[in-house]
C-alpha positions as CSV (number, residue, x, y, z in Angstrom):
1,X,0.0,0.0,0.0
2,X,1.5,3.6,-0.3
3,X,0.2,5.4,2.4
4,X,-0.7,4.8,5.9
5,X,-3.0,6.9,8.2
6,X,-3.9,5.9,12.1
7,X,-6.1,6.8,15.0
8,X,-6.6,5.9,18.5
9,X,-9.4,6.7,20.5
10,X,-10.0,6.1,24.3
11,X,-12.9,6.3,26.6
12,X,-13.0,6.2,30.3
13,X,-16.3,7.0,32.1
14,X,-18.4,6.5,35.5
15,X,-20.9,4.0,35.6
16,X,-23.7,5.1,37.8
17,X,-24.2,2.7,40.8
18,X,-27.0,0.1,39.4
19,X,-28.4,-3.3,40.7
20,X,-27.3,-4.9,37.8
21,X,-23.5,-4.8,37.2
22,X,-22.4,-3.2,33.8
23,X,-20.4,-6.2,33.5
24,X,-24.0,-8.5,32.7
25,X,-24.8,-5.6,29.9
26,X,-21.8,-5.8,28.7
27,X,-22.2,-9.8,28.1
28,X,-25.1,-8.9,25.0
29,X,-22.4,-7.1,22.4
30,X,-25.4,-6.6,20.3
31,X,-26.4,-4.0,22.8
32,X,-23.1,-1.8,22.7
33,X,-23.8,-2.1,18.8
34,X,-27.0,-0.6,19.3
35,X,-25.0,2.3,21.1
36,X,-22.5,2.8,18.8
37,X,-24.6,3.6,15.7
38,X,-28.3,4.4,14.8
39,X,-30.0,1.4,13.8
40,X,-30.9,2.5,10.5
41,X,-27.2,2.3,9.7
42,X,-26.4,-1.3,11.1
43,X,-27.4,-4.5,9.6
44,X,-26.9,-7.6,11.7
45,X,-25.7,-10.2,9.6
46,X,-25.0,-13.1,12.2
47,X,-25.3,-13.9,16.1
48,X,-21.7,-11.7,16.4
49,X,-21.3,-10.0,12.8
50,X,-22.6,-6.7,11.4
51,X,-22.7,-4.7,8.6
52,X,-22.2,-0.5,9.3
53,X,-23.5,2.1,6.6
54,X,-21.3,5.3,7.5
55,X,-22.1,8.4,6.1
56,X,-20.4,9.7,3.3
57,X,-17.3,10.8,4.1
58,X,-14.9,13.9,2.5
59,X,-11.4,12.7,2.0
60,X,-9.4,15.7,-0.1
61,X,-12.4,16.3,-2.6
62,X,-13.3,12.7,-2.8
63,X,-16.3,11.3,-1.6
64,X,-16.4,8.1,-0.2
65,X,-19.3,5.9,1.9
66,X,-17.5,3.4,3.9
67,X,-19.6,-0.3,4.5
68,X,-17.5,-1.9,7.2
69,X,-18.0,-5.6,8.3
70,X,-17.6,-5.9,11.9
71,X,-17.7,-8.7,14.3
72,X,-18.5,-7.8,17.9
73,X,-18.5,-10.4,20.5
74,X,-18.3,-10.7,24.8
75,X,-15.1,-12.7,25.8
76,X,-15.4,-14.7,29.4
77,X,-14.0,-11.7,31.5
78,X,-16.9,-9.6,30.3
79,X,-14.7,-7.5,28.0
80,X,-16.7,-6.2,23.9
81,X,-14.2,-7.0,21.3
82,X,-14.8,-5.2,18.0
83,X,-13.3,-6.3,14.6
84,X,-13.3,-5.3,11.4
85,X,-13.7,-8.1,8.9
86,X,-13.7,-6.1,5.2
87,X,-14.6,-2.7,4.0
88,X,-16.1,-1.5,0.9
89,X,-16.2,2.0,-0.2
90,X,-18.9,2.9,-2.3
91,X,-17.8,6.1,-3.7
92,X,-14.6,5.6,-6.1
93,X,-13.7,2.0,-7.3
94,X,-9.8,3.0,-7.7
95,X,-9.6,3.6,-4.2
96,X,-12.2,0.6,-3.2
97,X,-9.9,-1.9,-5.1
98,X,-6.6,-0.8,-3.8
99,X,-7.8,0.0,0.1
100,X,-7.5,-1.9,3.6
101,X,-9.3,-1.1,7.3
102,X,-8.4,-2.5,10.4
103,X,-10.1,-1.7,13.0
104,X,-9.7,-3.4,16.8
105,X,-11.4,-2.0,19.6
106,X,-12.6,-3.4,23.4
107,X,-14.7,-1.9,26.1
108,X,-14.6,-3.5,29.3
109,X,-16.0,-2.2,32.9
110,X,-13.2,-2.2,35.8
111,X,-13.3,-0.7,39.9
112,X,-11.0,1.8,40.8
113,X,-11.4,2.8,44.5
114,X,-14.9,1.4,44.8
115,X,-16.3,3.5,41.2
116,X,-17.1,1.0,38.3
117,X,-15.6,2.4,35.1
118,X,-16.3,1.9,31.7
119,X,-13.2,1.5,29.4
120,X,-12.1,0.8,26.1
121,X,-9.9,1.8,23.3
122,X,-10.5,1.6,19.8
123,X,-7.1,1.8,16.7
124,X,-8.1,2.3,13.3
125,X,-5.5,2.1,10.5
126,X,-6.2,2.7,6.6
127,X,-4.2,1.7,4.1
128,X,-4.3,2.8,0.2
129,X,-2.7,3.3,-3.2
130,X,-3.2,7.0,-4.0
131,X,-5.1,7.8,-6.8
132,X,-3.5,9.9,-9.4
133,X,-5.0,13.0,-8.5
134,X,-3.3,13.1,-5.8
135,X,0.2,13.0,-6.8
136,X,1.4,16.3,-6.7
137,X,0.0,16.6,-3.2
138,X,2.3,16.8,-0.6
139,X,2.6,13.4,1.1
140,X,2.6,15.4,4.6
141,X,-0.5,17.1,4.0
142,X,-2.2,13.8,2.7
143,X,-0.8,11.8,5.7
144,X,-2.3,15.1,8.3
145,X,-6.3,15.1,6.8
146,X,-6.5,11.4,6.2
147,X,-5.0,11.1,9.9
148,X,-8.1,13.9,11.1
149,X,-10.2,12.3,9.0
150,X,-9.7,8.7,11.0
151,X,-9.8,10.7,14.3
152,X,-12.6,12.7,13.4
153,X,-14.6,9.2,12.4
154,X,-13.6,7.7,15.8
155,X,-14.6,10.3,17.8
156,X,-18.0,10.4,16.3
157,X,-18.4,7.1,17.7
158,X,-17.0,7.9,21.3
159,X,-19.4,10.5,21.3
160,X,-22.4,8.7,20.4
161,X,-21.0,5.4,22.9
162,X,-20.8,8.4,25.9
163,X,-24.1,9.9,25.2
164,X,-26.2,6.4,24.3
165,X,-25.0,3.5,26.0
166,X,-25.3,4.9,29.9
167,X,-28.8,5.4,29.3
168,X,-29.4,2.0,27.1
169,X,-27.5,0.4,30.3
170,X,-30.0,2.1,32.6
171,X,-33.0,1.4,30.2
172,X,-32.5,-2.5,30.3
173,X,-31.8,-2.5,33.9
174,X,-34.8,-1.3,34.7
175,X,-36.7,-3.7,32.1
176,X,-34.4,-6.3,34.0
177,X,-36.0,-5.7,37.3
178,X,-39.2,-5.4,35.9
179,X,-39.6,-9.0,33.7
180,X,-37.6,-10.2,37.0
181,X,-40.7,-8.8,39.3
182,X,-43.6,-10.0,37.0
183,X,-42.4,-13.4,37.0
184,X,-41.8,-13.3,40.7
185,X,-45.6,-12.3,41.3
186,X,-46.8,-14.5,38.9
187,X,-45.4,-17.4,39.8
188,X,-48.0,-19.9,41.3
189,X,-48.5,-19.8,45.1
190,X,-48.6,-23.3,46.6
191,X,-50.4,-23.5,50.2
192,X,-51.6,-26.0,52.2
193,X,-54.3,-26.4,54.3
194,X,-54.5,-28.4,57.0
């Protein structure tokens, strides 16, 4: 490939005090999904793979849709791994043919001084063959916007992950304790009389 561009994003935030550890959300990575993206732009394809429709994107006057494969699964220790699988960018078949994502990311809850915290961190790296256009242009200056650009892309999705997935935590706990209390009154009542 000729040129390289990277991103890392982290998150660290407090999870509000629940009766239902974060660490049992955590355990349905279709959830955090859910969080990560509007539902009109995810597809699920299998029990832990998914198909994400991001907006168009402008990359130095080029506009390109990303479709990124992604498989999303809980591990045993409670920890959301997120891989990328392929990527197709509608947009410019050049650049589709001669392109490769990676992306690797994990979210995990952990205790620090009796505070449950949610963590994670999320690398991104693109690799392409430069279309013509583009060969005059300064390497640097290439290298800096496709660089923001993959920053820019992963913050979007810290941000949407900070402002959804507290409340969708807080929205199935409370349906948690709910199913839990219906089938604890409806269960039957066995008495004997004597």
């Amino acid at each position: 490939m000729d040129i390289r561009f990277t991103a890392c994003q982290a998150v660290e935030l407090i999870v509000p005090e629940q009766p239902i550890h974060i660490a049992n959300y955590l355990s349905q990575p279709q959830r955090v999904v859910n969080a990560l993206a509007a539902s009109s732009s995810i597809k699920r394809l299998a029990d832990d793979r998914y198909r994400l429709e991001m907006k168009p994107l402008t990359f130095m006057a080029f506009s390109l849709k990303p479709v990124v494969e992604l498989q999303v699964w809980a591990d045993d220790a409670a920890r959301v791994n997120v891989h990328s699988n392929n990527c197709e960018l509608q947009g410019i078949e050049y650049i589709n043919e001669r392109f490769m994502l990676n992306l690797e990311g994990q979210l995990y809850s952990t205790q620090k001084h009796g505070t449950t915290y949610l963590q994670g961190k999320a690398d991104l790296v693109v690799e392409v063959d430069l279309p013509p256009a583009l060969a005059l242009t300064p390497r640097s200056l290439i290298e800096a916007a496709g660089n923001r650009l993959l920053a820019s892309v992963l913050n979007g999705f810290k941000q949407r992950l900070l402002r959804q997935l507290l409340s969708d935590y807080q929205a199935w706990v409370t349906s948690q304790l709910q199913a839990n209390s219906v089938k604890t009154t409806s269960a039957p009542i066995s008495a004997k009389f004597s």
